[in-house]
Each structure stands twice: as structure tokens, then as C-alpha cells.
C-alpha positions as CSV (number, residue, x, y, z in Angstrom):
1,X,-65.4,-98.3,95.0
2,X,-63.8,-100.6,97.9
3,X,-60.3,-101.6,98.6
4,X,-59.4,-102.6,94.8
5,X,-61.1,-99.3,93.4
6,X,-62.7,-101.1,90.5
7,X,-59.5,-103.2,89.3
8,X,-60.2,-106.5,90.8
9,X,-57.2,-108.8,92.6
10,X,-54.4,-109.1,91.4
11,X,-53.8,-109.7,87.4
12,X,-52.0,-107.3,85.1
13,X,-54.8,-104.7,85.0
14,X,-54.9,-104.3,88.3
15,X,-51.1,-102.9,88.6
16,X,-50.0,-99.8,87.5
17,X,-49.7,-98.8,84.3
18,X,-50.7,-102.3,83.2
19,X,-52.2,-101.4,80.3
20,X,-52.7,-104.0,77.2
21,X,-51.3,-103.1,73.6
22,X,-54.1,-102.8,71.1
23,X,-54.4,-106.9,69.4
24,X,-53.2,-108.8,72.5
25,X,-55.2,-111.4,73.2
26,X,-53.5,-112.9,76.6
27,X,-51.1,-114.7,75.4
28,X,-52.7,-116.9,72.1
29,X,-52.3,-116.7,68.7
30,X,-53.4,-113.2,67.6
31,X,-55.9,-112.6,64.7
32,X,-53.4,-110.8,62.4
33,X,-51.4,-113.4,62.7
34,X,-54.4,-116.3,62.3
35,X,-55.8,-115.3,58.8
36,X,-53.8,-116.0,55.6
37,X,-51.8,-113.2,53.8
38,X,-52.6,-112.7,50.0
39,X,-49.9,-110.9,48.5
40,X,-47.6,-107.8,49.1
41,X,-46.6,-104.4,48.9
42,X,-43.3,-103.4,47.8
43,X,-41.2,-101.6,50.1
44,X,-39.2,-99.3,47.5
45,X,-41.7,-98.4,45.0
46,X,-42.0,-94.9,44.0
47,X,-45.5,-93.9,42.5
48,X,-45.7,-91.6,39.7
49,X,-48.4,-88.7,39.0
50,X,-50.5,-89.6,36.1
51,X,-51.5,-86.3,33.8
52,X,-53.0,-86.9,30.5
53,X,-52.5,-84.4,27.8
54,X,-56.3,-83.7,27.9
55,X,-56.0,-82.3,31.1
56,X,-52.6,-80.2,30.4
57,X,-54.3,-78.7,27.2
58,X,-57.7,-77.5,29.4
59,X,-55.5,-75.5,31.5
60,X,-53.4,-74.2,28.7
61,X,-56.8,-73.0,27.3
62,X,-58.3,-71.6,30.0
63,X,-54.9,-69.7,30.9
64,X,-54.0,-71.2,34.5
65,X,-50.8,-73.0,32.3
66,X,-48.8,-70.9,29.7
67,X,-47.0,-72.8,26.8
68,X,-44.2,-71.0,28.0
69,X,-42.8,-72.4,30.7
70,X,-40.0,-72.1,33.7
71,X,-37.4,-74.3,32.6
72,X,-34.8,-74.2,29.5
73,X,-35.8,-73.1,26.3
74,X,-39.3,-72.0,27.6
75,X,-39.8,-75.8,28.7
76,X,-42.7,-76.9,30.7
77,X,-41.6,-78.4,33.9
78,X,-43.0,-80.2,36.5
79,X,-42.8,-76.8,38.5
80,X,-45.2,-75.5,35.9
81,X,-47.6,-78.2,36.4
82,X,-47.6,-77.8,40.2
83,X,-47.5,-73.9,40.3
84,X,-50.7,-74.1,37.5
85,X,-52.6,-76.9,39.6
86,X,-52.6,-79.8,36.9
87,X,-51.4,-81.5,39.6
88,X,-51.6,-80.8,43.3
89,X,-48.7,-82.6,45.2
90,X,-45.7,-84.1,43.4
91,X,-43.7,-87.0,45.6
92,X,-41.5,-88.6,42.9
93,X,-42.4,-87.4,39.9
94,X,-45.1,-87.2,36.8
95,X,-45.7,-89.4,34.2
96,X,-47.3,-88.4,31.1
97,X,-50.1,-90.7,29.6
98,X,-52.8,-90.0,26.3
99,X,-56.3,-89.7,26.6
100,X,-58.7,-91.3,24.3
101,X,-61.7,-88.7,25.9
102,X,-61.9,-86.0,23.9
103,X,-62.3,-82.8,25.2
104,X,-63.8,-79.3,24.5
105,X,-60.5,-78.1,23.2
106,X,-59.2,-80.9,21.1
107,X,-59.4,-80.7,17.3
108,X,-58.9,-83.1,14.6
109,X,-55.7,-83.4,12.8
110,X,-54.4,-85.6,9.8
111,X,-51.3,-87.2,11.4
112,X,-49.0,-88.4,8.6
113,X,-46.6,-90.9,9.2
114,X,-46.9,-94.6,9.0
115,X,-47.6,-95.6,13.0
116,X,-51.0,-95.3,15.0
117,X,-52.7,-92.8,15.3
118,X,-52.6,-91.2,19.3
119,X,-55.5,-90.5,21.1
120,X,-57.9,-92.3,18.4
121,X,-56.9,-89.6,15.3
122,X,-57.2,-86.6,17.8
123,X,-54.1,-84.9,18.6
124,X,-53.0,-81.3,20.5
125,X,-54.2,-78.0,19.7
126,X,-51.3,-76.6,21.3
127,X,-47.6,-77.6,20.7
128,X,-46.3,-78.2,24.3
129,X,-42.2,-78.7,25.1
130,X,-42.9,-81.0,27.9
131,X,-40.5,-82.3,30.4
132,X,-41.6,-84.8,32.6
133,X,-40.3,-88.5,34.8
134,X,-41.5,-90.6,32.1
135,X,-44.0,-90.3,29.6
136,X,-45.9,-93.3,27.5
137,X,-45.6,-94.2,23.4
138,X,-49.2,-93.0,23.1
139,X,-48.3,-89.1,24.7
140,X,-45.0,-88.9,22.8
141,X,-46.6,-89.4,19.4
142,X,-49.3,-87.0,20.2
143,X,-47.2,-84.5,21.9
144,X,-44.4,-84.5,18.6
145,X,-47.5,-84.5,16.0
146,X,-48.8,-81.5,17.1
147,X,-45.3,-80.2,16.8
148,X,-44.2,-80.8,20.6
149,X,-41.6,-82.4,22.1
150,X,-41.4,-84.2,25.3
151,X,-38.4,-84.9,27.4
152,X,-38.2,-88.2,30.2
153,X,-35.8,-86.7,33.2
154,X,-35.3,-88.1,36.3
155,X,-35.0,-86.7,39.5
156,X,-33.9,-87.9,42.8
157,X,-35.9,-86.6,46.2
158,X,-33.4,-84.0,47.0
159,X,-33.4,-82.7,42.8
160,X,-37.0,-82.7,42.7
161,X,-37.4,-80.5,45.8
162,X,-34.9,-78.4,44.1
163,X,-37.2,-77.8,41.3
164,X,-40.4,-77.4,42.5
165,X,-39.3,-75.2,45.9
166,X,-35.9,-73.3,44.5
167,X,-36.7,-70.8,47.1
168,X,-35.3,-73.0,49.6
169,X,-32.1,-72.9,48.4
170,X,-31.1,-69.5,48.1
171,X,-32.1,-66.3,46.9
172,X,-30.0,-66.4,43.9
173,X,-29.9,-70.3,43.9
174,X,-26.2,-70.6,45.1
175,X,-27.2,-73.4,47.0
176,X,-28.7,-75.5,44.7
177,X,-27.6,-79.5,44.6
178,X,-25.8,-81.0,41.5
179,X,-28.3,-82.8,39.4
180,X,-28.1,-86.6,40.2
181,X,-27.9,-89.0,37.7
182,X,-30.4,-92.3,37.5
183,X,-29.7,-95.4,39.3
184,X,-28.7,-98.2,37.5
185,X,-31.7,-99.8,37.3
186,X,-33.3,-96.5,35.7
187,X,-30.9,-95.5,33.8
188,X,-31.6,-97.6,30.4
189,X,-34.6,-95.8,30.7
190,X,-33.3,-92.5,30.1
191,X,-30.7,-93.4,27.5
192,X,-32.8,-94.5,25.0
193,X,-34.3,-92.4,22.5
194,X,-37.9,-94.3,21.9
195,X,-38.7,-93.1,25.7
196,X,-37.5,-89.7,24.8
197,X,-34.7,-90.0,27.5
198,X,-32.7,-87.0,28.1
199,X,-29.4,-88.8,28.4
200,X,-29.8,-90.4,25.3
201,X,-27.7,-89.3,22.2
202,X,-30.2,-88.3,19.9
203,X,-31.9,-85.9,22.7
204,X,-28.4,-84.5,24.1
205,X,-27.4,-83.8,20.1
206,X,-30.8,-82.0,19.8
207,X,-30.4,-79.9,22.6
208,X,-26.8,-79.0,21.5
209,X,-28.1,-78.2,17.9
210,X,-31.1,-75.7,19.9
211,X,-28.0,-74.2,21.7
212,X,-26.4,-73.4,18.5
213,X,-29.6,-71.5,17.1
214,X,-30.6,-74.3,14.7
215,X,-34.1,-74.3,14.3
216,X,-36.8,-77.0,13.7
217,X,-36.3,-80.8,15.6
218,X,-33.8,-83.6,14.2
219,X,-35.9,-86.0,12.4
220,X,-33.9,-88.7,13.8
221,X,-36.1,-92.0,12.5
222,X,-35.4,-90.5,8.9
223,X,-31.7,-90.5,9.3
224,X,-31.9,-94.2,11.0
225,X,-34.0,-95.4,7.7
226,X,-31.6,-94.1,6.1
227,X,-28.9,-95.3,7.3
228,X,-29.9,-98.7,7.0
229,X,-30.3,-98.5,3.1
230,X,-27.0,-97.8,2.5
């Protein structure tokens, strides 16, 4: 190999540990930086899990996801959608969407009401109490026709790992965090009622009313029609 052992004079490779980072190109302009940027990706977005009620309702027939679930009042919880395997991995939460396939275990029902029809005139076999991060127009009005309900909650990172791993808290869940409330920003969300919000007062009287042992949901719209005739 000679005197230089295969490094050449002098230079930078030729010293020890003169290695070059990966996209230096001596000293020039590098190519990342040459070609034009188109756009960008923002830092604090937090992607949501899509389910579609066609998917919940397959696994509800086929037995991997009971209609009874974990969380108050026999409520299905995002626990219950990881533990069944609607969805595998949860990062900041679920949102709920309607499906205009229809599946095997779909049937058609006459949804009365003035309002479009969800999912093309198909709705739910199944009632389902649903809580979820957020949840579109289209899965609410399916979800409450087939006598459902659906509830938007939010959950910070620390809440969220508190639901789906309570184990990790405790035995008898002594350690468990407060439940944070939304951000500012997220928090209009979750007080109104058209999203189903769970800080909202229609949802908050409901749940009071179910604490109390008063059957059947508040038909809420109704009272609001009403109220405006008078």
C-alpha cells in the first residue's frame, strides 16, 4: 500500500477521522439546498385514526367487539377498539367517519326525520354508545338512528395512555392522572352539541339525567324547535 496506505497526500481524507457528512459536496451549494421547496409540513399536527362504522359493526358481528364496552355506562372506548383490533395503534386519538360501502351486515332502515339520510339510506344494525376524539355529521346521524349515541372526548398524550394502558398506573388505579381539559383552540369543539361534545350542556345534562336512572336520550332538537315558537 506505500507510505500513504491508500489515502493520498494530504487533504481531509487523508487525516484521521476525516470523514465527510453524508450531502457535502466540498464546500458548494448542496443539492438540498439547490432545488425549490413546494410546500410544508406542519410541526404540531396531531393525526387522527379514521374508523368507519362499517368496520366497527363487522367486528361487533363476528364477536372480536362486544356492544358492551369498558367505559361508563357500558360505553365503547377507544380501549375497546384497540383491545378488539379495529384499530391497531392509537397516537392521538380516533375519529369516527360513515361509510357509503355497504357491508355484509348492514340492513336497511327507514330513518325518519327531516335531514339526509347517512350512509346513502343504510344505517346500523347494532346500536353502539360510542366514545371517540371526534366523530363526523354523517357517523353521528347514523350512529343516533339506529338508536346510538356518540360522544367527542378529548384526550391529552398522558390521558390517552391512561386509557388504553391503565395497568401502568396502578393495580387499583390510584395513580391515575386528572383528566385534562382541551386547549383553547379545541375546546369550542367539545362544547358544542352538533359535534356531540362532551363538555357541552346538552351532553353533560344527558349524562346527569342517565345518572339519575332516567331512561331513553333527551331529544334535544325538539325542545330547541320548540323553544323558538314560543
Amino acid at each position: 500500500r506505500g507510505k500513504t496506505c491508500g489515502r493520498g497526500h494530504k487533504g481531509r481524507r487523508a487525516r484521521s477521522g476525516g470523514t465527510v457528512k453524508l450531502g457535502f459536496e466540498g464546500g458548494q451549494t448542496p443539492f438540498w439546498r439547490r432545488v425549490p421547496k413546494r410546500g410544508f409540513t406542519p410541526p404540531n399536527q396531531k393525526p387522527l385514526e379514521t374508523v368507519s362504522l362499517n368496520k366497527i359493526e363487522t367486528h361487533v358481528a363476528m364477536g372480536r367487539l362486544s356492544q358492551t364496552g369498558s367505559g361508563e355506562d357500558g360505553r365503547i372506548t377507544m380501549k375497546d377498539l384497540l383491545d378488539s383490533g379495529v384499530v391497531t395503534k392509537i397516537k392521538h386519538g380516533v375519529k369516527l367517519v360513515a361509510s357509503d360501502r355497504i357491508g355484509p351486515h348492514y340492513k336497511r332502515r327507514a330513518l325518519a326525520g327531516p335531514g339526509p339520510s347517512p350512509s346513502r339510506g343504510y344505517g346500523l344494525a347494532y346500536p353502539l354508545d360510542l366514545e371517540v376524539t371526534r366523530a363526523s355529521r354523517q357517523a353521528i346521524e347514523a350512529v343516533e338512528a339506529a338508536g346510538g349515541r356518540v360522544t367527542a372526548a378529548h384526550y391529552n398524550r398522558l390521558g390517552l395512555r391512561a386509557l388504553l394502558k391503565p395497568d401502568k398506573f396502578g393495580d387499583d388505579g390510584a395513580l391515575l392522572p386528572r383528566r385534562a381539559r382541551p386547549p383553547p383552540k379545541m375546546r369550542e369543539y367539545y362544547t358544542r352539541f352538533e359535534n356531540r361534545g362532551y363538555l357541552s350542556v346538552e351532553a353533560q345534562l344527558e349524562a346527569q339525567l342517565r345518572r339519575l336512572g332516567v331512561e331513553g336520550a333527551v331529544d334535544f332538537d325538539a325542545m330547541r324547535r320548540e323553544s323558538t315558537k314560543e
